[in-house]
C-alpha positions in Angstrom: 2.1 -11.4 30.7 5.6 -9.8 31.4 9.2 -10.8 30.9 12.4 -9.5 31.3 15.2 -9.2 29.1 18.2 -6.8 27.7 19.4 -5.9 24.6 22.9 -5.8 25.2 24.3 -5.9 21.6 22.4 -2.5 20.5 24.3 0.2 19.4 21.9 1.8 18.0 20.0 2.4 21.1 22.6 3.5 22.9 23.9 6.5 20.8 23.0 8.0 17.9 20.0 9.6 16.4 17.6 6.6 18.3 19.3 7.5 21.6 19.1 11.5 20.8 15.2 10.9 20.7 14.9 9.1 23.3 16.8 11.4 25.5 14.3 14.1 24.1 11.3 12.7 24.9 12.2 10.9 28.3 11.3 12.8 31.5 9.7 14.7 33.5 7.0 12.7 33.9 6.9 11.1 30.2 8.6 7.6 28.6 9.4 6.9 25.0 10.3 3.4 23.9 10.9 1.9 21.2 8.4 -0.6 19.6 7.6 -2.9 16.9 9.5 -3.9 13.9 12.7 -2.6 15.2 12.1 -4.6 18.6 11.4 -7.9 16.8 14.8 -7.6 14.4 16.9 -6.9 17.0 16.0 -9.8 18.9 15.7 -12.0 15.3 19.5 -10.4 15.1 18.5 -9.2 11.5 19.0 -5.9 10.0 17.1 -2.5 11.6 14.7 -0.9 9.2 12.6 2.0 10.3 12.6 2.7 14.0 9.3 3.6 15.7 8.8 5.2 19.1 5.8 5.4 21.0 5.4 7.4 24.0 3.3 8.7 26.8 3.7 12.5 25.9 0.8 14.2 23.9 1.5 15.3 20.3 2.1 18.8 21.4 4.5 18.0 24.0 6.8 15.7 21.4 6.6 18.5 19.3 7.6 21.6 21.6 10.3 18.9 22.8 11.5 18.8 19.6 11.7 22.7 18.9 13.5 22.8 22.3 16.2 20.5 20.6 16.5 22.0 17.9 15.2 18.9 16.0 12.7 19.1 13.0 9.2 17.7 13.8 6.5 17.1 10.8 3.0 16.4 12.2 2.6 13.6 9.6 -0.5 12.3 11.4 -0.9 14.3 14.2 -4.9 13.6 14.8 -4.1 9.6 15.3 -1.1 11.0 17.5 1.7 10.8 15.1 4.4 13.3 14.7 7.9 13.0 12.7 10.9 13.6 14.3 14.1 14.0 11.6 17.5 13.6 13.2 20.3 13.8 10.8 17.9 12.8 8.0 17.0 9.7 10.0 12.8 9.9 10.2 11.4 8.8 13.4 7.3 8.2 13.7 6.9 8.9 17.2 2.9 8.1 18.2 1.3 8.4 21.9 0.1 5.7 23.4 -3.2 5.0 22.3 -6.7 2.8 23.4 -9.9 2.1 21.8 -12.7 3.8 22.7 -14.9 2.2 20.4 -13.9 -0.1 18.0 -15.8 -0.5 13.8 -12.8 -1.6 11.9 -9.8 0.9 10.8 -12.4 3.7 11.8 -12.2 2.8 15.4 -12.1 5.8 17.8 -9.3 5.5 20.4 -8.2 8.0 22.8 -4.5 8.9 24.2 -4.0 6.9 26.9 -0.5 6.2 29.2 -1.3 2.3 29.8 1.8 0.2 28.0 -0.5 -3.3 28.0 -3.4 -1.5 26.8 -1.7 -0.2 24.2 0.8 -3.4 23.6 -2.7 -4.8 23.0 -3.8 -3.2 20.5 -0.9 -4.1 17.8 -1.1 -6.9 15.3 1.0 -9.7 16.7 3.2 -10.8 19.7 6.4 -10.7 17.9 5.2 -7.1 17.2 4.0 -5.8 20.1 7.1 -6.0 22.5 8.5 -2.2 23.4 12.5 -2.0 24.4 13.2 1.4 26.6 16.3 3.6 26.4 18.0 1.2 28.8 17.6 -1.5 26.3 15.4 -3.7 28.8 12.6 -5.2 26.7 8.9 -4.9 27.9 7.0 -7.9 26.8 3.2 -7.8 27.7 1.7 -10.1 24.9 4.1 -13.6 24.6 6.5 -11.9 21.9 9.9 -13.3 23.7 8.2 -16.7 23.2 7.1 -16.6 20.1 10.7 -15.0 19.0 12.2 -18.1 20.0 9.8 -20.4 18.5 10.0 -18.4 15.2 5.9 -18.0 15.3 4.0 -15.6 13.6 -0.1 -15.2 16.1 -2.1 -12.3 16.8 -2.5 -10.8 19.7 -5.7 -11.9 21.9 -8.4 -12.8 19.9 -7.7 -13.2 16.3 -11.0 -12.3 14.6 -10.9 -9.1 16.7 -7.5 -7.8 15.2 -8.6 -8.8 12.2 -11.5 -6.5 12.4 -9.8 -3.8 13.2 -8.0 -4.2 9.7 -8.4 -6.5 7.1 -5.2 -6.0 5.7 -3.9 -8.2 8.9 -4.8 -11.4 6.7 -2.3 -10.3 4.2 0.2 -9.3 7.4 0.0 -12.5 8.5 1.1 -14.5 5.6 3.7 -12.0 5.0 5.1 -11.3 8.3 5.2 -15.8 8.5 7.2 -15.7 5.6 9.7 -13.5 6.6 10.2 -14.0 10.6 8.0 -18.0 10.7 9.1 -21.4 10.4 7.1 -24.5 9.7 3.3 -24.3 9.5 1.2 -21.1 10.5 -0.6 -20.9 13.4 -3.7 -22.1 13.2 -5.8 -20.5 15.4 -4.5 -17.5 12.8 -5.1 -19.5 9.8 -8.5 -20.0 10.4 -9.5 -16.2 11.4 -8.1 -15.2 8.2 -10.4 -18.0 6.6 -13.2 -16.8 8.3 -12.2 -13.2 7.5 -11.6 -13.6 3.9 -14.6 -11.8 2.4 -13.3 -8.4 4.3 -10.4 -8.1 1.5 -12.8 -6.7 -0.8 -12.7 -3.6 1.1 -8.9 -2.9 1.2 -7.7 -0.3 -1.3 -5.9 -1.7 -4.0 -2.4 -0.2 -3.3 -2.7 -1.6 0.4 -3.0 -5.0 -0.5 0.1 -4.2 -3.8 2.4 -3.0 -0.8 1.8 -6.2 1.3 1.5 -8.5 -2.2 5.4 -7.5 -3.4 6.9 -7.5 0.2 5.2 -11.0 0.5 6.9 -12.1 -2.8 10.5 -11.3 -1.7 10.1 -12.8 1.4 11.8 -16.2 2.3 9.3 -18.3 3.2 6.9 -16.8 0.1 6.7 -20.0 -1.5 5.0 -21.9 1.7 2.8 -18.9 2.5 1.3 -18.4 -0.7 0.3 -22.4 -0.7 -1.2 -21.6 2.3 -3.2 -18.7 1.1 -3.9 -20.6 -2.2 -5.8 -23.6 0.5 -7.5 -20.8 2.4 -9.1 -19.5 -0.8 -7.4 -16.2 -0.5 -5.9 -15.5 -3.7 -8.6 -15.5 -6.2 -10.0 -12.4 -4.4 -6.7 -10.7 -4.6 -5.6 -11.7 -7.9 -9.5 -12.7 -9.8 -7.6 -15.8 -11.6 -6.1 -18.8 -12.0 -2.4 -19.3 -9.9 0.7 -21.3 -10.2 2.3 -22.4 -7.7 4.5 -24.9 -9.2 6.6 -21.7 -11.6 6.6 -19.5 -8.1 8.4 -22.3 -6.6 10.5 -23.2 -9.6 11.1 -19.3 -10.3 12.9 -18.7 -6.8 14.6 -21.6 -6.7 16.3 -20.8 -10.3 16.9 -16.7 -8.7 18.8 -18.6 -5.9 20.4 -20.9 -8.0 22.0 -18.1 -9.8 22.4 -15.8 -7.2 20.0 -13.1 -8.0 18.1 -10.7 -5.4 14.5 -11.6 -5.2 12.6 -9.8 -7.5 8.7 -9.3 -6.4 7.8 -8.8 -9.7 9.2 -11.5 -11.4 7.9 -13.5 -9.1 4.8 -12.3 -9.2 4.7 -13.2 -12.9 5.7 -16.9 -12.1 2.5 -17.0 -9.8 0.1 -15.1 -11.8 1.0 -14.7 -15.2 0.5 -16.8 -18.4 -0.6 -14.5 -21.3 -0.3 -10.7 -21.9 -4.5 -10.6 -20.5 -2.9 -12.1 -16.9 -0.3 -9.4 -16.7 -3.1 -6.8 -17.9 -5.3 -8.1 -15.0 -2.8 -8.3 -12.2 -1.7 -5.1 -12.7 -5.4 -3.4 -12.5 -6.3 -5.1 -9.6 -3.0 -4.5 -7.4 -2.1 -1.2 -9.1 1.1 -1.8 -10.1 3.4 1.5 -11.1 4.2 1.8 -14.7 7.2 0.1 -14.2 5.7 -2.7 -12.7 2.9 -3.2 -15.2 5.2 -3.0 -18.2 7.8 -5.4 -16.8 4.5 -8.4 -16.1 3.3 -7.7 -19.4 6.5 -8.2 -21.1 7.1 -10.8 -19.2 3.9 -12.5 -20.4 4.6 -11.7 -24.1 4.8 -15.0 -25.8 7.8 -16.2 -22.8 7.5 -19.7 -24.4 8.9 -18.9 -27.8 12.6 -18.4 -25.3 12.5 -22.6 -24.2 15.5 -24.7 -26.4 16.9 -21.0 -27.9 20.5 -21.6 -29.5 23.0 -19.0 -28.6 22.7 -16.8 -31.5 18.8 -16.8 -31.0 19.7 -15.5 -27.7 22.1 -12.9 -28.4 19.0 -11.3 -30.7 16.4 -11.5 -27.8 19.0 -10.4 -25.6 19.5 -7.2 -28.3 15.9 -6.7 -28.9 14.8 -6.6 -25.0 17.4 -5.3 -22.9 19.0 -7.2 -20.7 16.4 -7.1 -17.3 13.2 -7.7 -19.6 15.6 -10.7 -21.4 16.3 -12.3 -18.1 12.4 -11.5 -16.3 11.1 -13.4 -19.6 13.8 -16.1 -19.9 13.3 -17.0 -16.3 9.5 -17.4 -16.7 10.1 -20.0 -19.6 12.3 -21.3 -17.3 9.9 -21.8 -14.1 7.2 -22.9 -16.6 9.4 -25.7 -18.6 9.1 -29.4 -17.3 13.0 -29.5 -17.3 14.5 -29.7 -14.2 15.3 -26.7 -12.5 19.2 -27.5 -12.4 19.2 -27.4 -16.2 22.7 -26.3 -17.6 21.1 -25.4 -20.7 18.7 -22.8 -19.0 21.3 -21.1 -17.0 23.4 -20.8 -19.7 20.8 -18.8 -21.3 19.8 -17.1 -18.2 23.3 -15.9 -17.8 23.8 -15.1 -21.3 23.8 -10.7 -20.2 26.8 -11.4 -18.0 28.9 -13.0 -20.8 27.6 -11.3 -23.8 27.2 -7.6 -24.6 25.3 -6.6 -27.4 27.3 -4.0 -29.6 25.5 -0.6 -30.6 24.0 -1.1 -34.5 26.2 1.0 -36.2 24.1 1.6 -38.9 22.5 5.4 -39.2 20.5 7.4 -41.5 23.4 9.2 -42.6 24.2 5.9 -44.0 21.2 5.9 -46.1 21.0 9.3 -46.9 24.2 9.1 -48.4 22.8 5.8 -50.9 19.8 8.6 -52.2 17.2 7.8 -49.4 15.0 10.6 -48.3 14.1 11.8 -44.9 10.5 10.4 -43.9 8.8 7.1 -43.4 11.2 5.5 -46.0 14.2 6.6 -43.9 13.1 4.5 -40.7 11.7 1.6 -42.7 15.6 1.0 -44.6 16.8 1.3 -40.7 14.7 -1.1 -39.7 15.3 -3.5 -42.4 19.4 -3.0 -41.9 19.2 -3.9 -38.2 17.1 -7.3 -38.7 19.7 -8.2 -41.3 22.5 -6.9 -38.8 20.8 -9.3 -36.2 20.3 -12.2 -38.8 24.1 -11.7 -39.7 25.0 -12.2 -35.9 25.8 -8.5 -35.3 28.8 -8.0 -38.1 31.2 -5.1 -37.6 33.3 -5.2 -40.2 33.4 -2.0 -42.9 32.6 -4.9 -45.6 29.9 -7.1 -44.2 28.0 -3.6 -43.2 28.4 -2.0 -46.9 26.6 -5.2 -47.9 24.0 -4.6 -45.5 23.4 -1.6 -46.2 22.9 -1.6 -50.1 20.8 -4.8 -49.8 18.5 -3.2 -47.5 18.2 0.0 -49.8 17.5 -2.5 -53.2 15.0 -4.8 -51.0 12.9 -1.1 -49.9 13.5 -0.1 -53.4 11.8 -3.0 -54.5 9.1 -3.5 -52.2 8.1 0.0 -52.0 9.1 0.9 -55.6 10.8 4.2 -54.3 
């Protein structure tokens, strides 16, 4: 299965650091061409992430090419066939051909080979497995050009075999749908990954994180995860109950005020309803630091933040921080029966971009100076001060602080019988 076309609007083929290593490698007797990702956004017309390269040259050979150019090489995986070109701190992976020699999963033993439809066989799916040479012709050995212009996401040959080879392709699948598909998935797909599903148990838990977030920013997310939720594919992921309804309602309130998806706060919307959810999710998909804190705040008693007055807002707004206000706020949101296109919600989701919280301008010296010592009773009088700053709607005035101030002294005074 071959076709024929050019890439004529490529720049970036043409010169550059992608036509540099191209030059490089091509020759005497070797090809280099680029494939994938790269292939399959420049035909979509979208944006070109990472470039890949595979070729017929032998690891050593790309690398003494390399030193002969004068450009860095980095045998990041070297013993699959992988070696790193760097060309004006642009990476490129630059692999050799490959086929399988035997095949058990991600542990399948290939060999170098110089076949470009053996090795356009052995990739994940057609819209992924076209190559485009330094010429800019495309090479299409496996339906790709089709399936670019119907927007469809299939493996390559026989489903259950790719998926095999790596069970992460279930995940791929979904993901790669949501961000190139249209409509339904492919079925013949669909059901392999049904069949399949008991193989995600053996995926490492920051595999299946990477392909979880990039899922969750995707454009069709909402549609793909329904369609993972029907194959019975989440529960293994995630080990709980999901929402779909809040996902859906979370990304349409992100586009209705113009925010860049966020996979984490989407995330929450699909898996989150208590602190214990956000503790969960996080184990299973090994979320950074980051990431973990941001779902459990986020699960932290969200619905206390429906039917908030403005001044009840500005405090939340003080107390969290303006991204942990809005992550929260837009989970009450996507769980509220109101309609989505509430004016009442996005006031208070916008709340950050017309409101700044001023500094409390309150200190110890303040204290010190009113005969309160250093230690625990210094930080309690602080703390008292700033909720009866926030209770007083964030006062700046000489006056209404000096009040403050000696109220909170005589209420520690009294409690604590300093």
């Amino acid at each position: 299965m071959s076709d024929a076309r050019v890439l004529e609007d490529a720049p970036w083929l043409r010169s550059g650091p992608t036509a540099r290593v191209l030059g490089v490698l091509n020759g005497d007797g070797e090809e280099a061409r680029v494939v994938g990702g790269a292939v399959r956004n420049a035909l979509l017309k979208l944006p070109i992430g990472e470039i890949d390269i595979a070729t017929t040259a032998l690891p050593s050979e790309v690398i003494r090419r390399a030193k002969a150019a004068g450009i860095k090489s980095v045998p990041t995986g070297i013993d699959h066939g992988t070696v790193t070109l760097v060309v004006d701190a642009q990476p490129f992976e630059i692999t050799t051909l490959r086929e399988d020699t035997e095949t058990f999963g991600r542990k399948a033993k290939v060999a170098f080979g110089r076949d470009w439809v053996i090795d356009a066989k052995r990739r994940d799916f057609t819209i992924n497995g076209m190559s485009v040479d330094a010429a800019g012709v495309v090479h299409d050995h496996v339906g790709g050009l089709e399936d670019i212009a119907a927007k469809r996401v299939r493996f390559i040959g026989d489903a259950d075999q790719r998926i095999a080879e790596d069970y992460l392709r279930i995940l791929r699948f979904f993901r790669i749908h949501a961000a190139f598909g249209t409509g339904d998935v492919d079925r013949a797909g669909y059901l392999a990954c049904v069949r399949a599903r008991a193989g995600l148990a053996v995926l490492s838990a920051e595999r299946v994180r990477m392909e979880i977030l990039k899922l969750m920013v995707a454009e069709g997310a909402a549609g793909a995860i329904t369609a993972m939720a029907d194959a019975g594919l989440l529960l293994p992921i995630f080990g709980g109950v999901v929402y779909l309804g809040p996902l859906a309602r979370m990304i349409s309130a992100e586009r209705l005020l113009g925010l860049k998806p966020d996979p984490v706060r989407r995330l929450g919307a699909l898996a989150v309803a208590v602190t214990e959810d956000a503790k969960r999710v996080a184990t299973r998909l090994r979320l950074s630091n980051a990431e973990s804190k941001s779902l459990d705040s986020m699960g932290h008693r969200w619905w206390r933040l429906a039917g908030m007055d403005e001044a009840t807002a500005r405090r939340r707004l003080y107390r969290l921080g303006e991204d942990r206000y809005r992550d929260r706020l837009m989970l009450a949101w996507a769980r509220s029966r109101d309609d989505v296109n509430s004016s009442d919600w996005r006031q208070l989701a916008t709340l950050p971009e017309r409101w700044r919280a001023p500094a409390f301008p309150l200190n110890a010296a303040d204290f010190i100076a009113r005969g309160i010592g250093e230690g625990p009773a210094l930080g309690q009088v602080l703390a008292l001060a700033e909720d009866a700053w926030l209770a007083a709607n964030f006062p700046l005035d000489e006056a209404a602080l000096k009040t403050i101030a000696e109220q909170s002294v005589s209420r520690l005074t009294r409690d604590h019988r300093l």
